[in-house]
Every structure is written in C-alpha cells, then in structure tokens.
N, C-alpha and C positions, 0 to 999 in steps of 0.2 A: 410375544411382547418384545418391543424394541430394544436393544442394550441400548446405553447412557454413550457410548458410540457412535451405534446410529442415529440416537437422536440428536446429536451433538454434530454430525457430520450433516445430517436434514437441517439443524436450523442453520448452519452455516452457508449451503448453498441457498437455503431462503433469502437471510440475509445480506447477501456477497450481492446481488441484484442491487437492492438499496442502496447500499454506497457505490458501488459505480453508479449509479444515476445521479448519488448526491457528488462524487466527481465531477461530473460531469456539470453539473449545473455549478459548479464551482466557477471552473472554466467557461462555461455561459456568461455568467453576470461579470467576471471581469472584465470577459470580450464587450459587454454591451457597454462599458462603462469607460473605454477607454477614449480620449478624443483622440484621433491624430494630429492635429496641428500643435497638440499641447506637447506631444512627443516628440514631434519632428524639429521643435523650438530648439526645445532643450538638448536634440542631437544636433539642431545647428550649432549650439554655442560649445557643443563638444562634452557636454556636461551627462554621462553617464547617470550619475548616480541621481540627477533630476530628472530626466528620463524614464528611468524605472519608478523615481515618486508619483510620476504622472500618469502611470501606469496602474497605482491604486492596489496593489496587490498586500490588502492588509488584513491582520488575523480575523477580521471579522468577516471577509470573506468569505473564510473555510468553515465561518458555523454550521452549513448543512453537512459535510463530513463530520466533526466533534461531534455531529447529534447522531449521526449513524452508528458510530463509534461506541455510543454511550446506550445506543439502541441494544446493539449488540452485546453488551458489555452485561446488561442488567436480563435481558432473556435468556443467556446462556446461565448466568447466575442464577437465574430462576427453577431451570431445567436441570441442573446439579441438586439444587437445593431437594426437592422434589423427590429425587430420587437417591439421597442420601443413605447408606447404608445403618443399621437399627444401631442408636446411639444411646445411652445413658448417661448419667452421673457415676459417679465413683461411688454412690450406694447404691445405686442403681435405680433411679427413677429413670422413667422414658424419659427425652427428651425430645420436642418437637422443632425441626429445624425450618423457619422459611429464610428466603433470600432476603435481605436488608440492603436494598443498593443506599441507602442514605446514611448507613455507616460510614462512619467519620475514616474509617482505612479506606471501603470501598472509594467512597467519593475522594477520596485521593488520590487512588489509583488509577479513577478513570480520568481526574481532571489532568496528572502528571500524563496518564498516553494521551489523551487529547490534544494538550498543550505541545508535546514531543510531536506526533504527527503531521498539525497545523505550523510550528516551526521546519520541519525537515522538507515538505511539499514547496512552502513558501519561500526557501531559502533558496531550495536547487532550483525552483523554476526564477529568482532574480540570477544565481550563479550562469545559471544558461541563457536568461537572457544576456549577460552582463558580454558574455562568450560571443553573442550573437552579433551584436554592435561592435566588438572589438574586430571581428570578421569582417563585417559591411566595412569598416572604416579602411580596415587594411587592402580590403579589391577594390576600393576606390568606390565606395557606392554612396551615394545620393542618402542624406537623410528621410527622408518620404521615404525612399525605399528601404532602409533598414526597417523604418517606426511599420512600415506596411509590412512586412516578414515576420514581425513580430507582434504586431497586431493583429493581422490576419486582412483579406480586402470586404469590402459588402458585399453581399450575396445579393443580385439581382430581383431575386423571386423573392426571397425570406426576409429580405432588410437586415439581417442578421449580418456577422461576421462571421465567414470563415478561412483557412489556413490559419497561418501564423506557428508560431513555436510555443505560446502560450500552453501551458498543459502537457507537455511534450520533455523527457529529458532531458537532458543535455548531448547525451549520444545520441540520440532521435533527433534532435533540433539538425544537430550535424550530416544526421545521414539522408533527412530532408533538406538540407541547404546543398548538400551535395550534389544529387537529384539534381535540384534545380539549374544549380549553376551549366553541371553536364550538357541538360536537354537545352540550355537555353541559347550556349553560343554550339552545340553541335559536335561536343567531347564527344570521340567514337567511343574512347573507354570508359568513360564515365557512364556512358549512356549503356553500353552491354550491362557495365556495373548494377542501372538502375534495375534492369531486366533479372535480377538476382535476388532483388529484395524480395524476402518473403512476403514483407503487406504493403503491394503494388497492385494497384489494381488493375486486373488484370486485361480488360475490355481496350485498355489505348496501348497494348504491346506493339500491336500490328503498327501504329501511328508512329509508333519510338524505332521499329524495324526499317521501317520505309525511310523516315529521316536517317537512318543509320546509312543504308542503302545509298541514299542521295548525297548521304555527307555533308546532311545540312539541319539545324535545330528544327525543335517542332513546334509549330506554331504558337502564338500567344495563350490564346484560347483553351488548347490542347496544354500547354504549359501548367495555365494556373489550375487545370481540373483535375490534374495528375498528381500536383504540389497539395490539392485543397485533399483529394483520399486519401493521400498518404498521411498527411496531416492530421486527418480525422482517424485512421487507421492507427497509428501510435496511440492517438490519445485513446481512445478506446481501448490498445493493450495496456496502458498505463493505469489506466481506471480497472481493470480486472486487475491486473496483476496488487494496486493498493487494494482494491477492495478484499479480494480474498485473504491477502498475509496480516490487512487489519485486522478483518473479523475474526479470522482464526487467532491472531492474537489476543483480543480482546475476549474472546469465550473463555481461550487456557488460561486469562487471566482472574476471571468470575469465577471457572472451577478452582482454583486455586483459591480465592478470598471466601467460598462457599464452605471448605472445607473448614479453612482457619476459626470461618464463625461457629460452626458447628462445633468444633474443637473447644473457643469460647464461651458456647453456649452449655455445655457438659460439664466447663469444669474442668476438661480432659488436659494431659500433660502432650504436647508435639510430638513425645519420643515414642509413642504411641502410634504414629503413623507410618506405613511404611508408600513412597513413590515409585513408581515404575514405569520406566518411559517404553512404547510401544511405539514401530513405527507403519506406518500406512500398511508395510509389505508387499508392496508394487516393485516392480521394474523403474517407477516413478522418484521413488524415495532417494535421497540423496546420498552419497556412501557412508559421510558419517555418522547421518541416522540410523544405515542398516545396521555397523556396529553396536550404537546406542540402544536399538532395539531390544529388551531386559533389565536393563540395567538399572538396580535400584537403589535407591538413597532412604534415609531414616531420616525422618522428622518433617518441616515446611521449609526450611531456608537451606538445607544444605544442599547444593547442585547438582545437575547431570553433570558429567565432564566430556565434550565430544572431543575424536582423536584431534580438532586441529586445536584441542586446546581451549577453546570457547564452552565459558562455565553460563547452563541456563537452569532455574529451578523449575521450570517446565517449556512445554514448546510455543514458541515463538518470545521469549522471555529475553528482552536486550539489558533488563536493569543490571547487569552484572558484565556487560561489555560484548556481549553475542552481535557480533555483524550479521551484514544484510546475506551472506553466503550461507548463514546456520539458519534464517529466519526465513525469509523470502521464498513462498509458496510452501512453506510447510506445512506434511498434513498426521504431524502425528498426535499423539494422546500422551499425556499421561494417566495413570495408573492408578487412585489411595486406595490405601486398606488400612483399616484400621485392626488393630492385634490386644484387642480387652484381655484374653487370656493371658499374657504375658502379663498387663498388669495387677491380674486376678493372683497370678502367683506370687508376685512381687509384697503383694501387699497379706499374702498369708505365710511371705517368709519363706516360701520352697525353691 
C-alpha cells in the first residue's frame, strides 16, 4: 500500500501538468487579446503605464491558474483526509474525518493563495514589461518595435502570436532581448554569449557560427525563429517551474487544514500534535532543507525555523515571511502525529 508520501508526491506530479497548461493558456489568451496599434499609440505618447493598460493583463486573466490552484488545493485535502490516522473524542468515540474544502478557513486559505499567486505573476510580468520599454526607449527603438517585443509578432501558419516577453521573467525578458540584440547587428560576444544559453535551440547553432564566422548578424528570418524558441523555451520553464512550487504548495497547505479539521472535529487540543519536517533526501534537496530534515515542532502554528532564519509551518508555507529561496521547487513533507497517550495520562493525573 502506498505511504500518504507517495500518494501525495503521485498526485502532485498528476497535477503539476494542469497548471502549466493552465499557464500557459494564461499567456495564450492575453497574447490573443492584445491590439498593437492600441500599444504602439500609447508608446508614442510615451505613456507607459497606458501601454501596459492596453495590454489587458487583468486578474481575471489568471482564472484558469486560481482554479488549478484550488484544484489542487482540495484533492490533496482529500487524500490526507482519507487517510488520517485513527482519531477520537476525549471520551473516545470514533470520529470520521472527510475533507471540507467549503470551510470557512479552508476557503480562505485557498482564496488568500489564489489571490497572492494571481497578484505576484501579474505584477512581475507588468514590472518586466515596464523594464522592457524603458530598454526599447533608451537603444533608440521605434514604438512598433518595443509594443512587437512585447507582444510577440503573428505567426504565419497559426494566426497566433508568438515571442514576446509576455509570460517570461524579468531576467528571461533580458536574456531574450539580449539574444536578440547580439544576433541582430552581429555582436561576436553576444552571440558566443547566445551559444551558452541552456534553452537555445539548438538546430540554428551552425546559423549563429557561420555569422560568427563571417562577422556578420543572422538573418531576419533566422533571427525571429531563434528569439520565438527561446521565447517559448522560458515560458515553458516558467510554467513548470510555477506549476510545481504552486501545487506542492497548495497540497502542504490542505494537509495542514485537513489535520486542524480533524483536530476540530474530535474535540482534540493542538498540543496534541506533534510536526516533523522531512526532506526529499536527494542530492536535489536544498542545504537548508537537509538541516531541517527531523526537525520537530509541537502543535499547528508554531514553525520550522530553517538556518537562514526563514520561519515556515510546513513546506512551501510564505504566510510567515519564507522567500522564494525556501519555497521554490521544494519537495519536502511534513510529518503529524498525533500523541492520545500523553493526553490519556494527562487527564488520569500521572
């Protein structure tokens, strides 16, 4: 039979799929949605911050991530719940635990990560645009040609949009405009540069050697197909990279609220429980998690403490100030147990 590990680590990679698609399709519909001319207007007039309004990048948006999110949120809870360890009352009736994602905590927890996620995507991808235009303007670029960098150009076949920085980091945005600029007037060093990036596709090297070679940029053509993979190549780590630290966020947050309701559903006192943070045990795992690895707390609210300092009450847990350096891609567990005998003595005075 499966530990609450492994099933917890199976429905994660089940899930981790979904929301990168729903990423993705994030960045789809606001690609489809964008006019240029409405963009280019308002970078004529110089006007930033209309610019980006006409760019449409608003929380309703990122509904198909909140709902992956919340997908997540409520089948991880399900599969703790499920498999809860034998609970009672303080006189000791069974008690039966199911998962309740329509509790009034749950549904708070999920709509405050929701809310957190859809503001921090939508924030750094305006910060990074904002970056992007302030760039175009300062190498003397043409408004069409910022609003197209950031928009992305049609795609001949698909009628779609693709490149752009849409979806894309901020240090992505960069190391793609980088790229660009390199190959486009014939940077020898820029261009070895490009030849270094790990998600470059690798099929037009020979194309970037030869102009290297000749000391002369690489064609138009050649240019935009190299800018559109790299392009799609980011977004794509970005969509993995959110979708897994979401989901794993979002399950450690279910088991966490699965336990508390079981706790409320008994009757049962917090100090009852004991947490233990476990980490993956890989060569994967981060140094401060391998520390963390045992290390246990008494009750629902009181913390791990990892060495740099950053207090979480389970893993992937920021309500407590945990940066993206404790959070991001983390694959560990926590731990309950709960300890009836201690409060069996407790309450018979030994």
């Amino acid at each position: 039979m499966a530990t609450i590990r492994q099933q917890l680590d199976a429905l994660i990679d089940t899930l981790t799929p979904a929301m990168e698609k729903a990423f993705r399709s994030v960045v789809d519909d606001i690609r489809s949605e964008i006019v240029l001319a409405e963009v280019v207007a308002k970078l004529e007039q110089r006007d930033i911050e209309g610019a980006i309004t006409a760019l449409h990048i608003d929380p309703e948006a990122f509904r198909p991530l909140s709902e992956a999110l919340r997908q997540a949120f409520n089948q991880g809870g399900s599969i703790v719940s499920q498999n809860m360890p034998k609970i009672s009352t303080p006189e000791g009736a069974r008690v039966v635990v199911r998962w309740d994602g329509e509790n009034q905590r749950a549904e708070q927890i999920i709509r405050t990560k929701a809310a957190q996620l859809v503001t921090l995507v939508a924030e750094d991808t305006k910060e990074m645009i904002r970056e992007r235009i302030a760039a175009g303007y300062e190498q003397g670029q043409g408004p069409r040609t910022i609003a197209t960098s950031i928009a992305g150009r049609i795609d001949k076949v698909t009628g779609k949009r693709v490149g752009g920085v849409i979806g894309m980091t901020a240090p992505q945005g960069r190391a793609v405009e980088k790229a660009r600029a390199a190959l486009s007037v014939g940077d020898i060093e820029g261009m070895k540069a490009y030849l270094r990036l790990a998600k470059r596709d690798r099929r037009y090297d020979a194309r970037v050697r030869k102009a290297i070679e000749a000391g002369k940029p690489v064609d138009k053509e050649t240019l935009d197909r190299i800018t559109s993979q790299l392009t799609a190549r980011y977004i794509s780590l970005r969509a993995e990279t959110i979708a897994r630290t979401e989901t794993m966020m979002a399950v450690s947050a279910s088991q966490h609220e699965a336990f508390q309701q079981a706790l409320d559903k008994a009757g049962r006192d917090v100090s009852l429980v004991t947490r233990t943070w476990r980490s993956a045990g890989d060569r994967r795992v981060r140094h401060t998690h391998m520390v963390m690895n045992g290390q246990k707390v008494v009750g629902m609210d009181m913390a791990f403490q990892s060495p740099s300092g950053a207090m979480l009450r389970y893993p992937g847990d920021t309500s407590l100030g945990a940066g993206a350096a404790e959070v991001i891609g983390c694959r560990c567990l926590c731990v309950y147990s709960f300890d009836f005998a201690e409060a069996y003595a407790r309450s018979r005075g030994l």
